[in-house]
C-alpha positions in Angstrom: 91.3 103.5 114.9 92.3 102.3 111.9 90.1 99.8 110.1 90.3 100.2 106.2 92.5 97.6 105.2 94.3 100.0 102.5 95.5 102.0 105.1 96.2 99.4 107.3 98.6 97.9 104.0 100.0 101.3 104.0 101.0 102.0 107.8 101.7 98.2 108.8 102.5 96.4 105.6 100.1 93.6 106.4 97.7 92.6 103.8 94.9 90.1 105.2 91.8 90.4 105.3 90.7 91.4 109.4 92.6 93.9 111.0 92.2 97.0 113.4 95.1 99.4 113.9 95.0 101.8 117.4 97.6 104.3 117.2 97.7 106.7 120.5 100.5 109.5 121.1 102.3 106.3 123.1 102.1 103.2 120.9 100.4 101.3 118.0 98.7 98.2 118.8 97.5 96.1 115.4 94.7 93.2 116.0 93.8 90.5 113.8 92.4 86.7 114.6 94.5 83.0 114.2 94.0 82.6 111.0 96.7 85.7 110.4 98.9 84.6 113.5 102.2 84.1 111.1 101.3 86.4 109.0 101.0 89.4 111.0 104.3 88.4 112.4 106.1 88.3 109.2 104.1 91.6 107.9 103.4 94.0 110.5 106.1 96.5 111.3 106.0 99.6 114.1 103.0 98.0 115.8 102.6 95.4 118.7 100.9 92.4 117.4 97.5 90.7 119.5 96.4 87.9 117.9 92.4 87.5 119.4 90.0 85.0 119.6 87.3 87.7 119.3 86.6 89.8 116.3 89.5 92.6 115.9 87.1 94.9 116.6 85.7 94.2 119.4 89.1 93.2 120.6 90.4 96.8 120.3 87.8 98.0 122.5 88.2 96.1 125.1 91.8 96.9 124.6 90.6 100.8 125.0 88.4 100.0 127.8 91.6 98.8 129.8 94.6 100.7 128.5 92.7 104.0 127.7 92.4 105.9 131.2 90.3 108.8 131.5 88.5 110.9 128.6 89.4 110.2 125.1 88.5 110.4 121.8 88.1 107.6 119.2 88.6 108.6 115.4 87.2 106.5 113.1 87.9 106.3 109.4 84.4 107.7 108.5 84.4 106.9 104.9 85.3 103.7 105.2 83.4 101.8 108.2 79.7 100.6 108.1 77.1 102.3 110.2 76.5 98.8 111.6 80.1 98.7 112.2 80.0 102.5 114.2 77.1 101.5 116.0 78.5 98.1 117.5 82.0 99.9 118.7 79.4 102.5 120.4 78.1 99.9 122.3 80.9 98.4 123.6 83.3 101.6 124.3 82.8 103.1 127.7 81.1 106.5 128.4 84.1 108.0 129.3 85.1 107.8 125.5 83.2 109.1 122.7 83.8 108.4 118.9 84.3 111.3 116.2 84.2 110.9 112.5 87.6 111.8 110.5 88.6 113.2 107.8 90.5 110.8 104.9 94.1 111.9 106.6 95.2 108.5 105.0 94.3 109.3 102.0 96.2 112.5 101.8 99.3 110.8 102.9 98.8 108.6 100.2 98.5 110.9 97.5 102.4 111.1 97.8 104.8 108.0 96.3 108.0 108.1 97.5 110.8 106.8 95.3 109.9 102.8 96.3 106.7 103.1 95.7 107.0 104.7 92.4 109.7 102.2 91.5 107.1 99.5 92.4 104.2 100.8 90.4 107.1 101.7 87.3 107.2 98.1 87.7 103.8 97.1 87.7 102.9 99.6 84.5 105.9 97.6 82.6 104.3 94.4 83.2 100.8 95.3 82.8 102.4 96.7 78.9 104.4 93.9 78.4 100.7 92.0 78.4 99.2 94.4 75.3 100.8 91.7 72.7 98.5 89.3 74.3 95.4 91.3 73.5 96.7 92.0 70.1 97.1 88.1 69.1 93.8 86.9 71.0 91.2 89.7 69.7 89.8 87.9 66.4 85.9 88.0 65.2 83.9 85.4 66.5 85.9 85.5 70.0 83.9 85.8 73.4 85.0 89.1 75.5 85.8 86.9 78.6 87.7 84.3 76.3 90.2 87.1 75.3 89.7 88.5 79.1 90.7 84.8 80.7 93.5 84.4 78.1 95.1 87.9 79.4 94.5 87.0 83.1 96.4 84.2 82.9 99.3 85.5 81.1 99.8 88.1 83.6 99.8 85.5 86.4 102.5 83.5 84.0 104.1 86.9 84.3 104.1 87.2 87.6 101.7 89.3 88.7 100.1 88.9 91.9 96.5 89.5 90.6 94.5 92.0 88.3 94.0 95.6 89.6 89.9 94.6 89.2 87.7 93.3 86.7 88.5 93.2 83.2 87.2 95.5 80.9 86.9 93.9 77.0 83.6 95.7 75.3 83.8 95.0 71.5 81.6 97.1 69.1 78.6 98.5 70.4 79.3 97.5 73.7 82.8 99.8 73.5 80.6 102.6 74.4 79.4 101.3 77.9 82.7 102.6 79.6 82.8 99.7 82.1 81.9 96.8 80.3 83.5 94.2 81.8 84.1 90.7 79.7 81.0 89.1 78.9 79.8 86.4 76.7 79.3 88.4 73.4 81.2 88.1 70.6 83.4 90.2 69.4 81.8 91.8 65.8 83.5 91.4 62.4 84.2 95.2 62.4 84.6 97.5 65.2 86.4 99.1 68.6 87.3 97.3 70.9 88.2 99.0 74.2 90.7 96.8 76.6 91.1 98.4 79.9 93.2 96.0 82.9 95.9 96.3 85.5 97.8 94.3 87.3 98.9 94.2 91.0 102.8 93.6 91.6 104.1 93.7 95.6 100.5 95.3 96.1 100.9 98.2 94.3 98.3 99.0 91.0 98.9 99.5 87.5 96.2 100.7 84.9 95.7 101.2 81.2 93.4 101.2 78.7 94.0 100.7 74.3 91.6 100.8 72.0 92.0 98.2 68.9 90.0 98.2 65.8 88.7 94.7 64.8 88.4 95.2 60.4 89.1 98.0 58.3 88.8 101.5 59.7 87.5 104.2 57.7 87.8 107.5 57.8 84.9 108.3 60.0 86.3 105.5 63.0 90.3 107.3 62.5 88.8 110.6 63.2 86.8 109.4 66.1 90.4 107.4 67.6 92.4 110.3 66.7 90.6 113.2 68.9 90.3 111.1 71.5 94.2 110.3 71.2 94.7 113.9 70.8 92.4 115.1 74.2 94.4 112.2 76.4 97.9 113.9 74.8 96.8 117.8 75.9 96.0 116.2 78.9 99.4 114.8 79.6 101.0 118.1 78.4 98.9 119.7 80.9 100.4 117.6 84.2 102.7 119.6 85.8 103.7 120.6 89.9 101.3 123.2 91.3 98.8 122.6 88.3 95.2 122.2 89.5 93.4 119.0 88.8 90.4 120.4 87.0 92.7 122.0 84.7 94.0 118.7 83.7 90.3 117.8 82.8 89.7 121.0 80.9 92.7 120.2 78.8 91.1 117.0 77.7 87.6 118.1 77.5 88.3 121.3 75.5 89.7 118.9 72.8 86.9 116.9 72.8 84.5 119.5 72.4 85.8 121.4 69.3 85.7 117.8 67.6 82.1 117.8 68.4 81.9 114.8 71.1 82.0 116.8 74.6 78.6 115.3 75.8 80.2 111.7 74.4 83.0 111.7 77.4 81.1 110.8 80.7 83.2 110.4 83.3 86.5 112.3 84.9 89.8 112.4 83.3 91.4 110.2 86.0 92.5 109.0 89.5 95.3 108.7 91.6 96.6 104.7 91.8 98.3 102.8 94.5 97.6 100.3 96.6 94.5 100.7 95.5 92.8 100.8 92.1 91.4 104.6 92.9 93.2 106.7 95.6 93.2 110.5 95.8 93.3 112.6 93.8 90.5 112.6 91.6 91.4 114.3 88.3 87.8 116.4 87.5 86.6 120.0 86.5 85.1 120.0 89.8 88.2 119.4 92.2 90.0 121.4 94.0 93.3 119.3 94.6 96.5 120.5 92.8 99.0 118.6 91.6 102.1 118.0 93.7 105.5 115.4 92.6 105.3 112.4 93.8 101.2 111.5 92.8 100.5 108.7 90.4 97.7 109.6 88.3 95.8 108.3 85.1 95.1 109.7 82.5 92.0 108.6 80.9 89.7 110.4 78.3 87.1 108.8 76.0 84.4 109.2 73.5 81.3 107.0 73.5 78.5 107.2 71.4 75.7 104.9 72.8 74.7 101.7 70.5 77.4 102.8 68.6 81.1 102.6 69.7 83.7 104.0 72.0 87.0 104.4 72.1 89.4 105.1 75.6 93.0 105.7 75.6 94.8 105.5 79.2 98.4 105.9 80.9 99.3 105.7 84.1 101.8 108.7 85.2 103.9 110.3 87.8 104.3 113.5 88.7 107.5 114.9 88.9 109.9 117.9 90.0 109.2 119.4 86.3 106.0 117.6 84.7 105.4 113.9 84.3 106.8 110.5 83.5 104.4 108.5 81.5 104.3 104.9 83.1 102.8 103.1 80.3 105.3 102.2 77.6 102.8 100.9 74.9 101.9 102.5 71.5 98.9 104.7 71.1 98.9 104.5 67.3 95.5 103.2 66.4 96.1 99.3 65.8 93.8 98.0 63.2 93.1 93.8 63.3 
C-alpha cells in the first residue's frame, strides 16, 4: 500500500492530492475521489483507476477485503502514514490480513535519476539560476526580506516555473546566521550578508540553491569569512565521486571549515538528495552510511554562521556521474558585493 503522494508521483505519475496505490504480484489498483476523476485518467499509467465516493483509504480496503483471498500481508509506507491513519486501516482490514511496517524501498529507488529525470531537474537548476539577476537588482537597504522574496516568486512563475521548491529563504544581516530564515518583514541592513536560498519546481521535479550577497562594502574580515566557506563547498564538490561515501563528502567540507576556525559555526549536514521532492535520500552527513552511486542528485551546501552576527551559505545542486559530478547550478560563486 502505497500512500505517500511522492511515491505515488513517482510510480503512477499522478500528482493530486488523495491517492492510495495497491500493488500485488497480479495488478496495481490506484484510488482517488471525483474531484481527481479526469485527472487520474490523464496521469496515471500501469495502474487501474477507481474513482470512490469513500475516502481512498478506506476504499482500498474494502477493495482487499474482496479481491484479497486468504492470508496476506499489508505493507505500509511506515515513515510516511499517521498512527491515526494505521490504526483506522486496522480496523477495517479483516483478520485474515495483518499489516507490517516497511522499510523506505521507495526511497531507495529514488535515489537513482535516470537520464529524463536528470534532464528535467538540469532544467529546473537552469531556471532557478537564470532567477539570481533578480535577487541581484531587488536586494537594496531599506528593502523588506519578503519584498525581495515576492518579487523573485513571481519572476520565476513569469519564467515558467510551476511553483517554488518551499519557502523562501532571504535573511539579511544578523538574521543570515539563522540558516532557515525564511522572508520576513525586517529590513534589509545598510551593510551586511545576505543569504538567498530558493528553488523552483519544473514538470515536478526540484531545483535548489543558495548565494550569499554582501549589501555595502566588505572588509577584510567579511571576504575571509565568504571565502572559506566558498572554499569548504569547493572540497566538497571535488570530493563527489562513484563509490565515495557520503560522510566523506561532509568531512571534505567540514575539515575546511575547521582549520579556518568556524567548525562549531556550520550546524547542519552538507546536503541532500533532490527530486520530486525538496529532500530525498541520500542524506549527505558524517554520520551516514550511504555511498555515492551515478545517477543521484545531491546538494551541496556548507555554511558558516555566527549567531547575532552573520552567515554566509553557498549551494549547488549536482549529479553524480560515471566519473565524478556535473554541477547543476550555473551561477557565479564570486562573492557579489551591492
Amino acid at each position: 500500500m502505497v500512500s505517500h503522494a511522492g511515491n505515488i508521483h513517482y510510480l503512477t505519475g499522478f500528482t493530486g492530492s488523495a491517492g492510495v496505490l495497491l500493488v500485488n504480484e497480479r495488478q496495481a489498483v490506484f484510488f482517488t475521489d471525483g474531484r481527481y476523476t479526469e485527472q487520474a485518467r490523464q496521469q496515471v499509467r500501469e495502474a487501474r483507476v477507481v474513482i470512490a465516493r469513500k475516502a481512498p483509504l478506506l476504499a482500498a480496503a474494502e477493495w482487499l477485503q474482496k479481491h484479497q483471498k486468504g492470508r496476506a500481508v499489508v505493507g505500509i509506507e511506515a515513515t510516511h502514514m499517521a498512527v491515526a491513519e494505521r490504526d483506522r486501516l486496522a480496523k477495517l482490514l479483516p483478520k485474515n490480513m495483518r499489516i507490517k511496517p516497511t522499510p523506505p524501498m521507495l526511497e531507495q529507488m529514488r535515489m537513482i535519476k535516470d537520464a529524463g529525470e536528470v534532464e528535467l531537474m538540469r532544467r529546473a537548476a537552469v531556471l532557478g539560476s537564470g532567477l539570481f539577476p533578480v535577487l541581484k537588482e531587488k536586494i537594496r537597504p531599506g528593502k523588506t526580506e519578503i519584498d525581495v522574496a515576492c518579487e523573485l516568486e513571481y519572476a520565476a512563475r513569469k519564467a515558467g516555473a510551476d511553483g517554488m521548491s518551499f519557502e523562501t529563504i532571504i535573511a539579511a544581516g544578523p538574521r543570515a546566521a539563522l540558516p532557515h530564515g525564511r522572508a520576513g518583514g525586517e529590513k534589509i541592513p545598510r551593510t551586511g550578508f545576505v543569504v538567498c536560498d530558493f528553488g523552483v519546481i519544473l514538470a515536478g521535479y526540484c531545483s535548489d540553491m543558495t548565494r550569499t550577497v554582501f549589501v555595502g562594502h566588505a572588509d577584510d574580515e567579511a571576504r575571509t569569512f565568504y571565502g572559506a566557506v566558498r572554499e569548504a563547498q569547493q572540497a566538497a564538490l571535488e570530493a563527489v565521486r562513484p563509490g565515495a561515501p557520503v560522510s566523506d563528502i561532509d568531512s571534505a567540507a567540514r575539515n575546511i571549515l575547521k582549520k579556518a576556525g568556524l567548525g562549531r559555526f556550520f550546524t547542519h549536514s552538507t546536503g541532500h538528495g533532490v527530486g520530486l521532492e525538496i529532500h530525498e535520500l541520500p542524506r549527505i552527513a558524517g554520520e551516514q552510511q550511504e555511498t555515492l552511486q551515478p545517477g543521484m542528485v545531491i546538494t551541496i551546501e556548507p555554511g558558516a554562521y555566527v549567531p547575532r552576527k552573520w552567515g554566509v551559505r553557498i549551494e549547488d545542486m549536482v549529479v553524480v556521474t560515471d566519473t565524478g559530478c556535473e554541477v547543476l547550478t550555473p551561477t557565479t560563486k564570486e562573492m557579489i558585493c551591492i
